[in-house]
C-alpha positions, 0 to 999 in steps of 0.5 A, spaced: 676 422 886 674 421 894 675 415 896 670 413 900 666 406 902 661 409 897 665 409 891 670 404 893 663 399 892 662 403 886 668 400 883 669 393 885 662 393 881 665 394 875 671 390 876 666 385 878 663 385 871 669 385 867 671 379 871 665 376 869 665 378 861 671 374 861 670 368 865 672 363 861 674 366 855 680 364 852 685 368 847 684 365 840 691 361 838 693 359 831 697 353 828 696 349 833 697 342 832 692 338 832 694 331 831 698 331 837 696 332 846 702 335 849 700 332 856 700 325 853 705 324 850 710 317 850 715 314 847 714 307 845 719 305 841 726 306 838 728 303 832 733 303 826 736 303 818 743 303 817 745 306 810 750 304 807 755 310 804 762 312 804 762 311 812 755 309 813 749 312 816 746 309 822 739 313 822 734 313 829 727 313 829 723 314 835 716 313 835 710 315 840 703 313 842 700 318 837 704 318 832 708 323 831 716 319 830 723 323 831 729 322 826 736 322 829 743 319 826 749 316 830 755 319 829 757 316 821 762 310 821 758 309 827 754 304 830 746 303 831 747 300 838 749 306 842 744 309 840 739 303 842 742 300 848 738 307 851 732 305 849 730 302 856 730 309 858 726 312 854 721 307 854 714 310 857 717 317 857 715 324 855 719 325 849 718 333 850 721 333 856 728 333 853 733 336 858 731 331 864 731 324 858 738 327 856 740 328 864 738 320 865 742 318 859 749 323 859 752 317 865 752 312 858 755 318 852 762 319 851 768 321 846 769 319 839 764 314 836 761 314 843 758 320 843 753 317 838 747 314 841 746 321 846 747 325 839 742 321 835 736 322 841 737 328 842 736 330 835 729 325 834 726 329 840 728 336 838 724 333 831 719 329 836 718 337 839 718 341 834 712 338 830 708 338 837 709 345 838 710 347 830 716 349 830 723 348 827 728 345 832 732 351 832 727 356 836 727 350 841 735 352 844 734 359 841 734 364 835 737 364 829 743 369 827 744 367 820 738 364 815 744 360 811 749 355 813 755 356 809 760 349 808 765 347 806 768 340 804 774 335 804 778 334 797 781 329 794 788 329 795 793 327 789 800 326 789 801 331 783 800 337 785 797 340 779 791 335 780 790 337 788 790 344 785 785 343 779 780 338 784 780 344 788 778 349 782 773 344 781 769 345 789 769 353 787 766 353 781 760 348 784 760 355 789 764 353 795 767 359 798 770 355 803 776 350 802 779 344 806 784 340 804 788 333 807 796 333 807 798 327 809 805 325 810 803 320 805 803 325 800 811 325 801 813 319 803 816 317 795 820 322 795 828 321 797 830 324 803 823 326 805 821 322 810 825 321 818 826 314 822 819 316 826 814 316 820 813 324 820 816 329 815 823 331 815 825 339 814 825 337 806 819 333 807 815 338 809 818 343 803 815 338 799 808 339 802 808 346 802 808 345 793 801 343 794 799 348 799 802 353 794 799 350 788 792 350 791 793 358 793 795 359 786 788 356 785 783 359 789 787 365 791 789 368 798 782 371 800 778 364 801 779 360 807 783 353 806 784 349 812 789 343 812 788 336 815 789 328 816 797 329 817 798 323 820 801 321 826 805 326 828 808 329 836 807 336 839 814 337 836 812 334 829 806 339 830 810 345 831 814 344 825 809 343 820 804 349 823 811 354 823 811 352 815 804 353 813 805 360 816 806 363 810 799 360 806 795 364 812 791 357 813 783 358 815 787 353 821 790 346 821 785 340 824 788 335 830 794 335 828 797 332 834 796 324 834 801 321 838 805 322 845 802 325 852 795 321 853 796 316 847 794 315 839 788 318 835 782 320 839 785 322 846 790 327 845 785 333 843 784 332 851 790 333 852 789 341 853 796 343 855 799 339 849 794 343 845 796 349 848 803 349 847 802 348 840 798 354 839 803 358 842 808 356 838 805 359 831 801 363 828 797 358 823 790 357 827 790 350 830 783 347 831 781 340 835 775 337 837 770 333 833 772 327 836 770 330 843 763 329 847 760 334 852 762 341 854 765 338 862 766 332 859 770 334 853 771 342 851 771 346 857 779 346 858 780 347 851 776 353 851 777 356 858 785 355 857 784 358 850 789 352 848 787 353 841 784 357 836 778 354 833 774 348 837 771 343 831 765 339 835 762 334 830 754 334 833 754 327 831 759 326 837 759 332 842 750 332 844 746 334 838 743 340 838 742 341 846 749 340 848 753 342 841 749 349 842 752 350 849 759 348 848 759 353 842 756 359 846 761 358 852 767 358 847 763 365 844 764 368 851 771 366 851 773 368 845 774 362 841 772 360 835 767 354 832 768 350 825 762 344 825 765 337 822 759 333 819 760 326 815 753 323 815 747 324 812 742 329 810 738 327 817 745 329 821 745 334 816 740 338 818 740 338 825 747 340 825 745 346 821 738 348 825 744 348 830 749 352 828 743 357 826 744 360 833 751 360 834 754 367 835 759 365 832 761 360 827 766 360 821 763 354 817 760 347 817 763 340 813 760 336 809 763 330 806 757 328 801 758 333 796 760 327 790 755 322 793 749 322 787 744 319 791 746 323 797 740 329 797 735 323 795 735 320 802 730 326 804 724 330 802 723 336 805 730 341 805 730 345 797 734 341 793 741 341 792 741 340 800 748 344 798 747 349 794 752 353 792 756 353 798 751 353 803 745 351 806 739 354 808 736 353 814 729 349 815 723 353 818 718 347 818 717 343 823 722 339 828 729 338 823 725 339 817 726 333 814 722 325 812 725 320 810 725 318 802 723 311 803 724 308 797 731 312 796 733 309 804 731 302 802 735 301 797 742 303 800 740 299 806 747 296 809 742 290 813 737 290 819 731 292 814 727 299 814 726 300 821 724 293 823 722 292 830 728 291 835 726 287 841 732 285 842 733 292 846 727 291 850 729 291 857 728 292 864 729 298 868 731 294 874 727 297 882 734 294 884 738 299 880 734 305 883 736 308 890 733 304 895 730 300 891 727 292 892 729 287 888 724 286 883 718 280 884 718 275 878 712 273 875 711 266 872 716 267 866 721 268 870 721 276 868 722 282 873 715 285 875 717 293 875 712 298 876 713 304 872 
């Protein structure tokens, strides 16, 4: 068509009258959730209920202004405080701006049970989004690459053998397709000869301990995946013999096993990367550490850069949650690394672990440690029951973590404090003072700061 001043008006004409058939139309949405206004959103309250169990469960519950709460565990064995000493900075906050609230909490997390109070909240606002939005938690940090969880979980040792076998047995006739055994030194320590002058198995000792990994394989056979753990206080050098030994058995991977020497006892020595390192390098067993860590930069960014071991075992409950665990698992993605997920809390820890691990590449099996409780699945509703079935758990497609609290099943395992009574006694004041360049507050007649918000 010639363009000319003419056809040019005929034109915008037109395009002026399709502008004004849609002026004001609106595409049609579905599944909104109704019962909540994104825009207005804000955290009121956080309080707790502490369960008691084989280690006990300290479950979070942040509540909002119109309703809508969120559930989030501290790490088990842990303690409801770590979590509620935060709430100062939630209070008053848009609970679905959950990146900027974790930025303004990350200063006060750190490893082992530290990692806790982060953890907690991190999983009650991924729970507080999901039913705004009407999502599940996992489609909040991405897309799901398996529809099922599978688990693995500990096993009883026995100094006989046979019995450490035949409870094994057992976990696979319950459907478990992937088996973890502990191997303490302890196993040994009644046998003559076994035992060396540092507490850790001499060469004898560590044979003795190799009758129980054989009589497991003969058990469950070689196809299935067994990993080993708690061997005690062993060195780099202690490591390295018991790793060299267990090559034979083709472990799934041996768990933290140094505990002692270069940063100290315990929980800080799977900082030590370099430590780490040495002992991957010396043996063809998989050596796997972390679920005493938090936070990629904090925690496991050495280990997976410097490939210092084989498969990294972030806990959740310790390393962020969701947000952070999911991170720290697609770094390790890019580097080749492995992902196992320790888990020993409840089914509300449970599921968000489970949403998470939905969308990592790579990931070989998640821990449970509740398959012998009874009372264990009747903590929530929501998930099919058994939680754990047949090895594996599903993964949740309603809304935040897929779980509500069993009231009466909670109330009756409570360890102390009630059911999420109110917790006045964290209630405190973001000080102008603490803030850059910031006054010192004005006291009002009680003596109390008055702050601005």
């Amino acid at each position: 068509m010639k363009l000319n001043r003419r056809n040019l008006l005929r034109n915008l004409a037109g395009m002026a009258g399709i502008f004004k058939l849609t002026e004001g139309a609106v595409p049609a949405q579905r599944n909104l959730n109704r019962n909540s206004s994104p825009s207005a959103l804000k955290i009121t309250d956080m309080r707790f209920a502490l369960v008691a169990s084989n280690y006990d469960y300290p479950i979070i519950r942040i509540d909002t202004n119109q309703g809508v709460y969120g559930l989030g565990e501290v790490r088990d064995a842990g303690r409801e405080g770590t979590a509620l000493t935060l709430k100062p900075h939630l209070i008053g906050r848009d609970p679905l701006s959950i990146e900027p609230i974790l930025d303004s909490i990350r200063n006060f997390a750190s490893h082992q049970r530290m990692g806790g109070g982060y953890s907690a909240i991190d999983m009650a606002l991924h729970d507080i989004a999901g039913k705004v939005y009407g999502v599940p938690a996992w489609r909040l940090v991405g897309s799901k690459y398996r529809d099922k969880i599978r688990i693995y979980c500990d096993t009883d040792q026995s100094k006989d053998p046979k019995v450490f076998a035949e409870r094994m047995k057992e976990r696979k006739k319950m459907g478990f397709t992937f088996f973890k055994m502990d191997l303490g030194t302890s196993l040994v320590s009644h046998r003559p000869g076994a035992i060396n002058s540092r507490g850790t198995a001499t060469e004898k000792g560590i044979q003795y301990l190799c009758e129980y990994v054989q009589a497991i394989r003969d058990e469950i056979g070689y196809e299935a995946p067994l990993a080993t753990d708690h061997f005690g206080a062993l060195t780099v050098n202690d490591s390295i013999r018991y790793a060299r030994a267990f090559e034979r058995y083709d472990l799934a991977w041996a768990e933290d096993m140094i505990q002692v020497g270069h940063l100290g006892a315990g929980g800080d020595a799977p900082k030590n990367w370099r430590a780490y390192k040495e002992l991957k390098e010396a043996t063809t067993t998989p050596i796997c550490t972390g679920e005493s860590l938090f936070g990629l930069e904090e925690g496991f960014r050495d280990l997976i850069e410097n490939r210092a071991v084989d498969i990294i075992h972030p806990d959740p409950l310790t390393s962020g949650a969701i947000r952070e665990t999911k991170r720290i698992g697609d770094f390790a993605a890019m580097h080749g690394v492995q992902v196992a997920i320790h888990f020993a809390g409840s089914p509300v820890g449970c599921m968000a672990a489970v949403h998470m691990a939905a969308t990592l590449k790579d990931m070989l099996a998640m821990e449970n440690h509740a398959v012998d409780i009874p009372w264990w699945n009747s903590l929530v509703n929501g998930p099919s029951k058994p939680i754990v079935d047949h090895g594996f758990i599903t993964v949740p497609d309603t809304p935040g973590l897929g779980v509500e609290l069993n009231e009466a099943a909670v109330k009756e395992h409570l360890r102390k404090g009630g059911y999420f009574e109110p917790t006045p006694q964290y209630d405190d004041y973001i000080l102008d003072r603490f803030r850059i360049g910031g006054p010192y507050p004005h006291l009002d007649e009680n003596g109390k700061p008055v702050v601005s918000r």
